[in-house]
C-alpha positions, 0 to 999 in steps of 0.5 A: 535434920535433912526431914526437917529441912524438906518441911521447911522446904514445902511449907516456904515454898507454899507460902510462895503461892499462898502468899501471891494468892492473898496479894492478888485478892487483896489488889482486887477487892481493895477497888471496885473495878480491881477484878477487872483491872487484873484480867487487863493486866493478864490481857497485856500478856496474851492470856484471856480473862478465863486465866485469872480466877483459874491461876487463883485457883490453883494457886490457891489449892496448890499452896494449901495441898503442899502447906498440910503435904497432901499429895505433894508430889503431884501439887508439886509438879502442878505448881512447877508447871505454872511457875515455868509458865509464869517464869516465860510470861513474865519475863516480857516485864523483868529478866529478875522474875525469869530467874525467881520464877525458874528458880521456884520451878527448880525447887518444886521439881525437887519437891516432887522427887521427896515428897515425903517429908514429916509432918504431912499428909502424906507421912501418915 
């Protein structure tokens, strides 16, 4: 039971990331100056416009590595990383997301210490 629950674990906490990924696609293309909105809203909280189609991207390849369980361990920490990132910019806006975020830092950290869990990548 307790693999099982760790595979729910990593697929939830991948649709975290995937899920902030299609959020934040969706917002940019669905107007024609969206790309440049989100760099403007990146920019209210001191980070160059570089940061935008990089924290895309890693959340993008971070969610789809944990969601197949590809070198979880590793991806797991990555995304710990930017969620403790995200957990201290983003509580300039809201105290909630301080705690959402630390929380997700919390359950990736776990993560990277069982990586090995059923129906993954790196089971086989």
């Amino acid at each position: 039971m307790q693999n099982i629950q760790t595979t729910i674990a990593r697929i939830l906490l991948a649709s975290v990331f995937l899920g902030l990924v299609l959020l934040k696609v969706s917002a940019i293309t669905s107007t024609p100056d969206g790309y440049l909105q989100y760099q403007m809203t990146l920019g209210q909280f001191g980070l160059p416009g570089i940061f935008a189609p990089l924290l895309i991207l890693i959340q993008l390849v971070g969610g789809l590595a944990l969601l197949v369980g590809f070198k979880t361990a590793l991806f797991a920490r990555i995304l710990a990383a930017l969620s403790l990132f995200f957990a201290i910019i983003l509580s300039q806006v809201s105290y909630d997301l301080l705690f959402v975020y630390l929380g997700i830092a919390g359950g990736m950290l776990l993560l990277s210490v069982y990586p090995n869990t059923p129906f993954s990548l790196d089971k086989n």
